[in-house]
PAZAPA-4460 file (N, C-alpha, C; in steps of 0.05 Angstrom, whole numbers, plus 32768, in hexadecimal, padded with zeros to 4 digits):
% residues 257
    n_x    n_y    n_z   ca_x   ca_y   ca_z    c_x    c_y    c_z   seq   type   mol
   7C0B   8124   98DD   7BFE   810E   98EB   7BE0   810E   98E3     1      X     A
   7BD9   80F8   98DE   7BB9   80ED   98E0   7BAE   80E6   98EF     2      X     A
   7B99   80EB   98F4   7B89   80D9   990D   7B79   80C3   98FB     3      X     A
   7B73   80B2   990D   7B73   8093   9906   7B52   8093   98FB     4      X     A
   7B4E   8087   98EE   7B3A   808E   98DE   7B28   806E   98F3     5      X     A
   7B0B   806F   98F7   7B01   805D   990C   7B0A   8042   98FF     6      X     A
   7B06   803A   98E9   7B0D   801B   98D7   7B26   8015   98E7     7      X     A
   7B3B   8028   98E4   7B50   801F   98EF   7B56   801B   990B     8      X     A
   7B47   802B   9915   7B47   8022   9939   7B3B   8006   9940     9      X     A
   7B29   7FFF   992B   7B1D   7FE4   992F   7B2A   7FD0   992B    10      X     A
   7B40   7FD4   9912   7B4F   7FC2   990F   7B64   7FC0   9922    11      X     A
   7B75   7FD0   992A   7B88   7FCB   993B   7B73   7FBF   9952    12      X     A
   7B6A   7FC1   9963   7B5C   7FB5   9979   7B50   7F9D   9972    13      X     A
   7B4F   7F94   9957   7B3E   7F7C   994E   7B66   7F66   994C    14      X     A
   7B73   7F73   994B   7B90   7F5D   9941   7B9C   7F5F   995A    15      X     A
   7B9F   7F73   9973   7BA3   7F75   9988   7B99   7F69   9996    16      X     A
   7B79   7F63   9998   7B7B   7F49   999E   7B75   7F33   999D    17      X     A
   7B76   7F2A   9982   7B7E   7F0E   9979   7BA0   7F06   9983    18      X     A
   7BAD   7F1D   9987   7BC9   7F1A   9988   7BC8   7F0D   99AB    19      X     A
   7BBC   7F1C   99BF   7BB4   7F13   99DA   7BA1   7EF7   99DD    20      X     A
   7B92   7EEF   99C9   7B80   7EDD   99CC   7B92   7ECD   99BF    21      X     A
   7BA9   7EC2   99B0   7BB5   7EA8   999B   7BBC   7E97   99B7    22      X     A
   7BC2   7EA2   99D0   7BD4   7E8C   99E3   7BBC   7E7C   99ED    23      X     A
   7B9E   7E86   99EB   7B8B   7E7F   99F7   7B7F   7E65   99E0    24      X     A
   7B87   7E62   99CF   7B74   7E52   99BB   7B86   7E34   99BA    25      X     A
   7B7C   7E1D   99AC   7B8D   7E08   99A9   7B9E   7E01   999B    26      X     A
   7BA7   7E12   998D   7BC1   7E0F   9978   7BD2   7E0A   9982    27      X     A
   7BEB   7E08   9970   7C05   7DF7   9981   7C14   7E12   9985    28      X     A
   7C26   7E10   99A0   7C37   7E23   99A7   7C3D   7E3B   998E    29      X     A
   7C4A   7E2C   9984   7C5D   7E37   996C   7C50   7E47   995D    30      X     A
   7C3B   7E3D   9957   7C24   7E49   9940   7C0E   7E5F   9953    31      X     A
   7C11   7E5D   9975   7C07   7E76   997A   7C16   7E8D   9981    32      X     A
   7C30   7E7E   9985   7C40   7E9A   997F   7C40   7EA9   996F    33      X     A
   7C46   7EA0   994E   7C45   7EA1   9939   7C35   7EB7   9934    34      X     A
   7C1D   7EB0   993D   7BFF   7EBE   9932   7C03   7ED5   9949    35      X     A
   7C05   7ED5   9961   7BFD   7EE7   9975   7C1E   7F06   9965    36      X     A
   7C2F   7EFC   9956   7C48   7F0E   994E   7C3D   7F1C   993F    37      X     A
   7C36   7F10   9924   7C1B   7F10   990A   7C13   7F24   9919    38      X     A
   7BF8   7F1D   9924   7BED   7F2D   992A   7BF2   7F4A   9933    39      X     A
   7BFE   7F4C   9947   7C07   7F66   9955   7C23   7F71   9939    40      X     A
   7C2B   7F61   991D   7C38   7F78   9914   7C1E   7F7F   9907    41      X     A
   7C0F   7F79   98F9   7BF5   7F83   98E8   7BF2   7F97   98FA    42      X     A
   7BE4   7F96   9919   7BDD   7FAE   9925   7BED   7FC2   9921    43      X     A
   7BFD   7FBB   991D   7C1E   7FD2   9922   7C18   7FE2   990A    44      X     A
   7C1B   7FD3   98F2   7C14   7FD8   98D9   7BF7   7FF1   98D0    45      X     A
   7BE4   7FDD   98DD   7BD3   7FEB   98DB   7BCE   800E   98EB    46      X     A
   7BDA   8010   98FF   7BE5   8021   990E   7BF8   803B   98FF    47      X     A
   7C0C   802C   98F5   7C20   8038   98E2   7C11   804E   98BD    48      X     A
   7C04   8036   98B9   7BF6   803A   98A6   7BE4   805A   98AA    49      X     A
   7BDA   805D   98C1   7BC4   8069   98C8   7BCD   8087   98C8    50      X     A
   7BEB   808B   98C1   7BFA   80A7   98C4   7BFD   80AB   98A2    51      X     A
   7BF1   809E   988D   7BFC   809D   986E   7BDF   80B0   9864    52      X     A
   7BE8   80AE   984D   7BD6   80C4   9840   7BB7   80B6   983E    53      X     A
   7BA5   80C5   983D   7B8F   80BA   983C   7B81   80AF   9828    54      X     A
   7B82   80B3   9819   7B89   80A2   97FD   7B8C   8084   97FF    55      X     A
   7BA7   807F   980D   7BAD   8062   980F   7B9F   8056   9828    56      X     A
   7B97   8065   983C   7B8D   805B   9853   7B70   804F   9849    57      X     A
   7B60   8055   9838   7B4B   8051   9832   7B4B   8034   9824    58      X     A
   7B5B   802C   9813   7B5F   8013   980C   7B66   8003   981B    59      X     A
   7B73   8003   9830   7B80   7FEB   9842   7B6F   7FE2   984C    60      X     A
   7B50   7FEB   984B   7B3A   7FD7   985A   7B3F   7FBA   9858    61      X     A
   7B45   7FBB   983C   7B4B   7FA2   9826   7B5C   7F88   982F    62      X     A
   7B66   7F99   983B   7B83   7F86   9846   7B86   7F83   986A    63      X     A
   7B6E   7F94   9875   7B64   7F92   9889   7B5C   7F75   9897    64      X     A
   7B39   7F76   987B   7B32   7F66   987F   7B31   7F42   987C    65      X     A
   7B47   7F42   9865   7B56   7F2B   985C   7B68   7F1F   9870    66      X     A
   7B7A   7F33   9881   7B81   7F21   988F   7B76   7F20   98B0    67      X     A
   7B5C   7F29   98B0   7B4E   7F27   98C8   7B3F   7F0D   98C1    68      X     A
   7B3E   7F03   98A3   7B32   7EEE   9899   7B42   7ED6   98A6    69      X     A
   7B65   7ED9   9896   7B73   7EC1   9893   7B7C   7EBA   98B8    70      X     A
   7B85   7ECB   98C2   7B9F   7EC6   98D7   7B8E   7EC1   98E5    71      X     A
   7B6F   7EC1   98F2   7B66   7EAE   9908   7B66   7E9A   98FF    72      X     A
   7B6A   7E91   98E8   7B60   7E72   98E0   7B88   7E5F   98E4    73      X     A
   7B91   7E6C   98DC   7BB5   7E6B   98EB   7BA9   7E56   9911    74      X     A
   7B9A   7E5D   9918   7B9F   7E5A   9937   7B85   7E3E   993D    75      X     A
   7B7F   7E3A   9923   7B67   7E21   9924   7B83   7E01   991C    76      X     A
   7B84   7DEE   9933   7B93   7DE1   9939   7B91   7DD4   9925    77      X     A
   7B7E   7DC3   990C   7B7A   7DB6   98F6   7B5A   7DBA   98F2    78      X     A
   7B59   7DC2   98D4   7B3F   7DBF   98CC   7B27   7DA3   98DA    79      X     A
   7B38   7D96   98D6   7B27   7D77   98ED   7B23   7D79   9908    80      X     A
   7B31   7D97   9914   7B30   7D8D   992E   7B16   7D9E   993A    81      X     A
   7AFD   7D8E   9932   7ADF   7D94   993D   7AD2   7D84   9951    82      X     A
   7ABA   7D8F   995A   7AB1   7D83   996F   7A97   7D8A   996F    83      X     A
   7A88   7D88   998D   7A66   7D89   9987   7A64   7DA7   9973    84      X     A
   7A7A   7DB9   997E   7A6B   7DD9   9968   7A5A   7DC5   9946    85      X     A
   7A77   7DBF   9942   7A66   7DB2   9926   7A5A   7DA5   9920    86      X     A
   7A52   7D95   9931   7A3E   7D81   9934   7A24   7D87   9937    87      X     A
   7A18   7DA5   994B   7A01   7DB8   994C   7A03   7DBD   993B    88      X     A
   7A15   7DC8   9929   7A08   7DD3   990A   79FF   7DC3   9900    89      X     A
   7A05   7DAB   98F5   79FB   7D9A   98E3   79E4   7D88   98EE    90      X     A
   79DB   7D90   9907   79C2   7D87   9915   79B4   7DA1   990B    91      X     A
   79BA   7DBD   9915   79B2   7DCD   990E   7999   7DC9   98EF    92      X     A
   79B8   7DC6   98DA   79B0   7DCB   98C3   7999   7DBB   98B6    93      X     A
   79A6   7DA1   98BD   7988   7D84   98C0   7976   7D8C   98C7    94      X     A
   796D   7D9C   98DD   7952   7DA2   98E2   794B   7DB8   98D0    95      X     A
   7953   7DC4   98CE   7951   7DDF   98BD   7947   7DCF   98A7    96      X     A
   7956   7DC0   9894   7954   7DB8   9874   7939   7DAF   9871    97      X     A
   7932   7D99   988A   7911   7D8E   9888   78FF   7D9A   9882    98      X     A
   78FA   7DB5   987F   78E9   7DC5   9882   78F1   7DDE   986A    99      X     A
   7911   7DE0   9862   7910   7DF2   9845   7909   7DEB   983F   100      X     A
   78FC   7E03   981F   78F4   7E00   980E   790E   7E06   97EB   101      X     A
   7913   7E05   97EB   7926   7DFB   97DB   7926   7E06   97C3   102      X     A
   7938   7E14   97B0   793C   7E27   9799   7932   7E12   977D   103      X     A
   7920   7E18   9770   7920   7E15   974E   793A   7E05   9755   104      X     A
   793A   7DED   973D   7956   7DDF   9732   7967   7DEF   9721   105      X     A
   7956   7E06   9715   796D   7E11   96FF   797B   7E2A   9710   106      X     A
   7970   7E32   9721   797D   7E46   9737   798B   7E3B   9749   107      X     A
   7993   7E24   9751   79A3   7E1F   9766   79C2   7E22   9759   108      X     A
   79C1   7E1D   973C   79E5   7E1D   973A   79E9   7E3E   9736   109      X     A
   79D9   7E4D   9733   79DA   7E6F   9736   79E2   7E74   974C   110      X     A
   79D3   7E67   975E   79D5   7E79   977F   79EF   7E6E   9787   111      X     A
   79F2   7E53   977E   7A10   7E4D   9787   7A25   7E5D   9775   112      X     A
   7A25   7E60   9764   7A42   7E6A   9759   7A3C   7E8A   9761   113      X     A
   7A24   7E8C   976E   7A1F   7EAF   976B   7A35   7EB2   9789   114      X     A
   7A33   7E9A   9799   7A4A   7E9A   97BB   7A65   7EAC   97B3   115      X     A
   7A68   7EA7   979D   7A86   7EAE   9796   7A90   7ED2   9790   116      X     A
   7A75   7ED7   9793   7A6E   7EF7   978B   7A76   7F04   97A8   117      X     A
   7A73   7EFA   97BE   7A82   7F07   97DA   7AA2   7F0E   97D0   118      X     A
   7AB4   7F01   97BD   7ACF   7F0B   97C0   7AD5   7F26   97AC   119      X     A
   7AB9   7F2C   97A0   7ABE   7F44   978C   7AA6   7F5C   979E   120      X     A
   7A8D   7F4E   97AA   7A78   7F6A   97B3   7A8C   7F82   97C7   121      X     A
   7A9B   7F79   97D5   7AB2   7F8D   97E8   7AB7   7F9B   97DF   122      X     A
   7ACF   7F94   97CB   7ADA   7FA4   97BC   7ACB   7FB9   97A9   123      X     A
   7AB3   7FAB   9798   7AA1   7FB7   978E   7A9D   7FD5   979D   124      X     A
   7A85   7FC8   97B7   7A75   7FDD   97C8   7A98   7FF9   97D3   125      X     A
   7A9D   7FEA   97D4   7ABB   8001   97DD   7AB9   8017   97C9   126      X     A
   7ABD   800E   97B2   7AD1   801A   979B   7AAE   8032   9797   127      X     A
   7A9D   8026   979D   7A85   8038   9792   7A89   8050   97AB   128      X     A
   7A8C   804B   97C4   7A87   805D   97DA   7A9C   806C   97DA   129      X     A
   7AB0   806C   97D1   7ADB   8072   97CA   7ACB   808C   97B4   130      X     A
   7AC2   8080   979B   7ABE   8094   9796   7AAC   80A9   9787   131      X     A
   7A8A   809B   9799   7A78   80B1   97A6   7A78   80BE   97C2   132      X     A
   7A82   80B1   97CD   7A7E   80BA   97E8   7A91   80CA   97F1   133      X     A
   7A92   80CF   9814   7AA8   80DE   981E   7ABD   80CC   9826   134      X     A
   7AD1   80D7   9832   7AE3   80D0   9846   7ACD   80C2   9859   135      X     A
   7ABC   80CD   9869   7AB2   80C0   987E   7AA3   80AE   9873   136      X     A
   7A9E   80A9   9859   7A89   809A   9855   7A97   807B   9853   137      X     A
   7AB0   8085   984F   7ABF   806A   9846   7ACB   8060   985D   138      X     A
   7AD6   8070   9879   7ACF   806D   9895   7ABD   8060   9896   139      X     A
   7AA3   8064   989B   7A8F   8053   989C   7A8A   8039   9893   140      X     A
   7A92   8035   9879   7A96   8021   986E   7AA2   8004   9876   141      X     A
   7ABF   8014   9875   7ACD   7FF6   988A   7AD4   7FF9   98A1   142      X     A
   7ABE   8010   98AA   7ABD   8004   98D0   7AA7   7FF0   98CE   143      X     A
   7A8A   7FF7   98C0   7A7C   7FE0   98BF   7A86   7FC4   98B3   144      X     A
   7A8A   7FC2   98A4   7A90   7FB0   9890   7AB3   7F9E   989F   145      X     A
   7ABD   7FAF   98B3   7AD1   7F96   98C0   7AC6   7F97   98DA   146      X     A
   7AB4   7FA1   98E3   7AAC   7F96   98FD   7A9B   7F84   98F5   147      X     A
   7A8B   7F82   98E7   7A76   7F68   98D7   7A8E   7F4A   98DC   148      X     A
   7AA0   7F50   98C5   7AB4   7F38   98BE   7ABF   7F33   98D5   149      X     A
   7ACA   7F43   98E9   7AE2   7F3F   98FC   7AD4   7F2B   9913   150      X     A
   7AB7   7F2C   9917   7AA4   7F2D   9925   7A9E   7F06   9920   151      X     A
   7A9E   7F03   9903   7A9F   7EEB   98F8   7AB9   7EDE   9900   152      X     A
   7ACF   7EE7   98F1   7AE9   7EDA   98F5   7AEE   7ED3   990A   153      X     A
   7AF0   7EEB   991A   7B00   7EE8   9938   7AF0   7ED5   994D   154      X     A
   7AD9   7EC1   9944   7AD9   7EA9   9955   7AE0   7E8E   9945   155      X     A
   7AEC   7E93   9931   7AF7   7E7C   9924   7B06   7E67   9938   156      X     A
   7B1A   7E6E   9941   7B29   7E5C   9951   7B1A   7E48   9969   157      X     A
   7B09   7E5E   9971   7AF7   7E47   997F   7ADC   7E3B   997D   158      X     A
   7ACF   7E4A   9967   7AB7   7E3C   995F   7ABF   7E2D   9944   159      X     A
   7AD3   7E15   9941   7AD8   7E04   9925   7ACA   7DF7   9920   160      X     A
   7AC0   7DFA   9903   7AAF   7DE9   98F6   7ABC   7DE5   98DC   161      X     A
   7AB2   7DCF   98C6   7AB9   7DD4   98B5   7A9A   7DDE   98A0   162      X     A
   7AA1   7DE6   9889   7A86   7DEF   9872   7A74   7DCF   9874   163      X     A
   7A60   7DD3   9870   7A4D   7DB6   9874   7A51   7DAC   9853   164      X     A
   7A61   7DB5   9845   7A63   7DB0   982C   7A7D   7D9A   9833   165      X     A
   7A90   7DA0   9843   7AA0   7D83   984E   7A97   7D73   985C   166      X     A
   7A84   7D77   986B   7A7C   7D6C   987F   7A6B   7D47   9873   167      X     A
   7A4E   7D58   9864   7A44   7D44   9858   7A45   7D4F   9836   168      X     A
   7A49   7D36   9821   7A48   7D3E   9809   7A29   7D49   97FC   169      X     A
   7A2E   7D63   97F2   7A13   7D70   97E2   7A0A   7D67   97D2   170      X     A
   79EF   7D62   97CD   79D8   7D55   97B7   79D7   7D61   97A5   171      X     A
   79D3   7D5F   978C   79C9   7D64   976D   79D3   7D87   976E   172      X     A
   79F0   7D89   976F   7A00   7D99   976C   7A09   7D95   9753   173      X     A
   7A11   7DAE   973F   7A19   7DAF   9723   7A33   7DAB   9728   174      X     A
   7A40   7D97   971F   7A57   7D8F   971B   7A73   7DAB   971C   175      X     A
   7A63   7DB7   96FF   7A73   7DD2   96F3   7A7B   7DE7   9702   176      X     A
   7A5C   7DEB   9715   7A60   7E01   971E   7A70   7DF4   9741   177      X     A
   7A6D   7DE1   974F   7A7C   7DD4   9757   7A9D   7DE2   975E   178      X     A
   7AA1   7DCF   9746   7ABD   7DD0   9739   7ACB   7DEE   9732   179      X     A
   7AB1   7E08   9728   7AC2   7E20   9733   7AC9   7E29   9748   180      X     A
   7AB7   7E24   9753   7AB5   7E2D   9777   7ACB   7E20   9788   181      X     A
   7ACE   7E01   977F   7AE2   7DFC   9794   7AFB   7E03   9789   182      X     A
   7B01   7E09   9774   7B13   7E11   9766   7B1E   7E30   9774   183      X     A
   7B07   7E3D   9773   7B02   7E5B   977E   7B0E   7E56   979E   184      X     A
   7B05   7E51   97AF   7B08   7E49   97C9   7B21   7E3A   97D2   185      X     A
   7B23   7E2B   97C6   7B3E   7E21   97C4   7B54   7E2B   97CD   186      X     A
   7B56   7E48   97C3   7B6D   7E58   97BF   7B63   7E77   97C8   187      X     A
   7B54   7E7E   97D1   7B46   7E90   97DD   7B39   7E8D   97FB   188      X     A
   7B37   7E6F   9800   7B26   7E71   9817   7B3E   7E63   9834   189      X     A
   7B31   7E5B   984E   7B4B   7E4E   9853   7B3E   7E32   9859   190      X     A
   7B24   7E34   9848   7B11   7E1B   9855   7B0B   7E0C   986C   191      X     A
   7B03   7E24   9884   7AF7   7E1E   989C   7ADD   7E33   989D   192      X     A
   7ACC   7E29   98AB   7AA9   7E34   98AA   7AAE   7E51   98C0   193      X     A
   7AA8   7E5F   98B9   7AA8   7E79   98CB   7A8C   7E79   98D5   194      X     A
   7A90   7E7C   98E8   7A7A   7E84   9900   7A70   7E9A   990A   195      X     A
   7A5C   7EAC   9905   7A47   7EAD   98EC   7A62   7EB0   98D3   196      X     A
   7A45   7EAE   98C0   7A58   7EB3   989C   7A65   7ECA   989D   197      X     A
   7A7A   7EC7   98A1   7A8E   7EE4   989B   7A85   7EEF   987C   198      X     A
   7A85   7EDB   9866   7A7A   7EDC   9845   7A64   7EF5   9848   199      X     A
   7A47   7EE2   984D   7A33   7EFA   9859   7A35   7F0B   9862   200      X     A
   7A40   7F07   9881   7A42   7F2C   9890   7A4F   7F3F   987F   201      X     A
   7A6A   7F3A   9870   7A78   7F4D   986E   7A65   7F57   9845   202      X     A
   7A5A   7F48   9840   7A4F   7F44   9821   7A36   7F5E   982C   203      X     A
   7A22   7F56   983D   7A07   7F64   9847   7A16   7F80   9852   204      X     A
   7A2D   7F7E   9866   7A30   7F9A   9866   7A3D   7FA3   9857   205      X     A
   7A4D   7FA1   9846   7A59   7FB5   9835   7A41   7FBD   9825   206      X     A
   7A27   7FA9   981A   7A0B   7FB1   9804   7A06   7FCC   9815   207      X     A
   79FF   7FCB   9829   79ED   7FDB   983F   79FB   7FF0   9841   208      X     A
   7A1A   7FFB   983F   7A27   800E   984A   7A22   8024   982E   209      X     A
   7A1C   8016   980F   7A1C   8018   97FB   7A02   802E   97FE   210      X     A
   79E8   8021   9801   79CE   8031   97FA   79CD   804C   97FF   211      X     A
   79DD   8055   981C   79D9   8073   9813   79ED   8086   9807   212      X     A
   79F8   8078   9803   7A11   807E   97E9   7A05   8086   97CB   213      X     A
   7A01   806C   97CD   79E7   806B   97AD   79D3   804D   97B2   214      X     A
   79BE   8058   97AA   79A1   8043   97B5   799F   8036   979E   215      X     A
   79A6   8038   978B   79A6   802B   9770   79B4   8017   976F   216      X     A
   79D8   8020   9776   79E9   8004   9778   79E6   7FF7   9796   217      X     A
   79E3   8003   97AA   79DD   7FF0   97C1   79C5   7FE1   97B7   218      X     A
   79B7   7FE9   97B1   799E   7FCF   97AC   799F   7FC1   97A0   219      X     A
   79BB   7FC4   978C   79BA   7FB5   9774   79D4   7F9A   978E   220      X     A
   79E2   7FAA   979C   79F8   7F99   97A9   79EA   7F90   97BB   221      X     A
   79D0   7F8E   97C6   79C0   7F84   97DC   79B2   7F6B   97CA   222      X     A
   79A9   7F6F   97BB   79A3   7F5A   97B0   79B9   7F44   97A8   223      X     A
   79D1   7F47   97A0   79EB   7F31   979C   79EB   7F27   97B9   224      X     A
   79F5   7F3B   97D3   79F0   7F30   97E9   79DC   7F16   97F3   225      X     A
   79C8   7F1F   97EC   79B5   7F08   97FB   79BA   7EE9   97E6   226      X     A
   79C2   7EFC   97CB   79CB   7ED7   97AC   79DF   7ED0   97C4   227      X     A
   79F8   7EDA   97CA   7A05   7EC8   97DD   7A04   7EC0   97F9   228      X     A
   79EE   7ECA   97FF   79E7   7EC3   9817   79DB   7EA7   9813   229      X     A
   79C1   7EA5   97F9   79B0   7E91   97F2   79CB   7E77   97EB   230      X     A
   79DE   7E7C   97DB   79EE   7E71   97CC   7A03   7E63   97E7   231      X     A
   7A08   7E76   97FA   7A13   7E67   980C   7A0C   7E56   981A   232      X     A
   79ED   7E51   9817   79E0   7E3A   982D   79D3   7E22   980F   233      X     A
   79CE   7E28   97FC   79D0   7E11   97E0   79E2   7E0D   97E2   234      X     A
   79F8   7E15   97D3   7A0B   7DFF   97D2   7A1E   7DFB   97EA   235      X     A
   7A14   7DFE   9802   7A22   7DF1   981D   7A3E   7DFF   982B   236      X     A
   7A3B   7E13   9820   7A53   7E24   9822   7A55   7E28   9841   237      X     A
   7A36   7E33   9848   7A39   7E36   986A   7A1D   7E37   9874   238      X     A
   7A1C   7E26   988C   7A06   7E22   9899   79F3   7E35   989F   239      X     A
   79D9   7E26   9898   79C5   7E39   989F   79C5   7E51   98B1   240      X     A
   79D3   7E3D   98CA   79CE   7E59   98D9   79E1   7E6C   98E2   241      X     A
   79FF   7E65   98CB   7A15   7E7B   98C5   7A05   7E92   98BB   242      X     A
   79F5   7E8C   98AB   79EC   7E9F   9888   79D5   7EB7   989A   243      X     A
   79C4   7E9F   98B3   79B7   7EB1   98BF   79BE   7ECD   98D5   244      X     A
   79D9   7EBE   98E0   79E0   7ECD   98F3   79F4   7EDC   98EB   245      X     A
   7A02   7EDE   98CB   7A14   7EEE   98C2   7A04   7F06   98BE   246      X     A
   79EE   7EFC   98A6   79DA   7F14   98A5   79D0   7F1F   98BF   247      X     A
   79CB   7F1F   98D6   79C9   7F2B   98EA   79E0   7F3A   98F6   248      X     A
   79F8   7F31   98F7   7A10   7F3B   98F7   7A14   7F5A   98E5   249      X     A
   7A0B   7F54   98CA   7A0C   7F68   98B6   7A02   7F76   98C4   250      X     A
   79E4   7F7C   98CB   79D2   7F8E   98CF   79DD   7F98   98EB   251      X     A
   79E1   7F93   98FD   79E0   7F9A   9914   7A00   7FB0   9916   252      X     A
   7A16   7FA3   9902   7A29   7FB6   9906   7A21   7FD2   98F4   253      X     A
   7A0D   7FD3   98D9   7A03   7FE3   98D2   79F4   7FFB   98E9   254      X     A
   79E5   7FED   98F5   79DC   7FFC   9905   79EF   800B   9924   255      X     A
   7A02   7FFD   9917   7A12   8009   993B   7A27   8017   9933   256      X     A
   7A30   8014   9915   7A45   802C   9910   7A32   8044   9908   257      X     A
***
């Protein structure tokens, strides 16, 4: 027998209860059953998992956090179905924009295609802490790094918005880089706005969990962090004050694991 390493106590209690919270949200019957089953076998799973060699337990963050990503968005009734939430953002963001200051023209298609660097920094910052660090270090790791994301996700169902990039169409955007991203997203994302940036939180804490691991590549992964932080509010990925309050998110679960 193993004892449950903290990542994994977080997760079971993070799908336990989403599995109690699916009857409470507006989805249709069917589809919160659906999700509340989902849910509680993952817990199960994750549970099960937690008695396997340690070795494999260390990777499943992976698969943790992906579907702490997808299956609250399962319980959002239709991407359309918004209201004032998204309507304060995009008041939000309007006031906000009057007053940016705004990237070089030849840096804005950087910072945007740099957005796309959140689906490799995880895995990255992992694979460095896996294998410099300890066992506990990698504990540490994705207890921070899924209480950040879970923290984002798990108000999906009731704070719906969509990215302000559907909302209103973006200005003197590069076609190219465009066209990878939605390409990218497409099939990677489930294209609803998470509340704060799940992208950010989980991008800033995995950089942060990195530095005292090694201060060389965390600084080097703190710096990508903030390209997609910048990159997520250029090219409209997520509202200003997702990007702000994700990065706050990051920091604050840093500091409390």
């Amino acid at each position: 027998m193993h004892a449950p390493l903290t990542f994994e106590s977080l997760a079971t209690a993070f799908f336990v209860a989403l599995a109690l919270a699916a009857p409470a949200t507006k989805a249709a019957r069917v589809r919160r059953a659906h999700v509340a089953i989902l849910s509680g076998m993952v817990a199960i799973g994750v549970m099960l998992a937690s008695q396997t060699t340690t070795d494999l337990r260390g990777w499943l963050g992976h698969v943790y956090l992906v579907a702490g990503y997808w299956i609250p968005a399962l319980l959002v009734p239709s991407p359309d179905h918004v209201g004032r939430f998204e309507s304060w953002l995009v008041r939000a963001d309007e006031r906000w924009r009057r007053f940016a200051i705004g990237p070089p023209a030849w840096a804005t298609p950087l910072l945007e295609l740099s957005y796309l660097l959140c689906y490799v920094l995880v895995p990255a910052a992992f694979v460095l802490v896996w294998t410099q660090g300890t066992m506990a270090d990698v504990d540490r790791f994705w207890t921070t790094v899924l209480l950040a994301g879970f923290v984002c996700y798990g108000s999906l169902p009731w704070l719906i918005s969509r990215p302000p990039r559907s909302v209103t169409a973006p200005a003197g955007r590069d076609a190219r880089v465009r066209g990878i991203n939605e390409f990218v997203l497409a099939r990677v994302s489930h294209g609803l706005n998470t509340f704060p940036s799940g992208h950010v939180a989980v991008s800033l804490a995995a950089a942060l969990e990195v530095v005292p691991i090694s201060q060389p590549a965390g600084m080097a992964l703190l710096a990508i962090a903030t390209a997609i932080a910048a990159g997520a509010v250029v090219g409209r990925y997520h509202y200003a004050v997702d990007v702000l309050l994700g990065a706050a998110i990051a920091i604050a679960a840093v500091v409390m694991v």
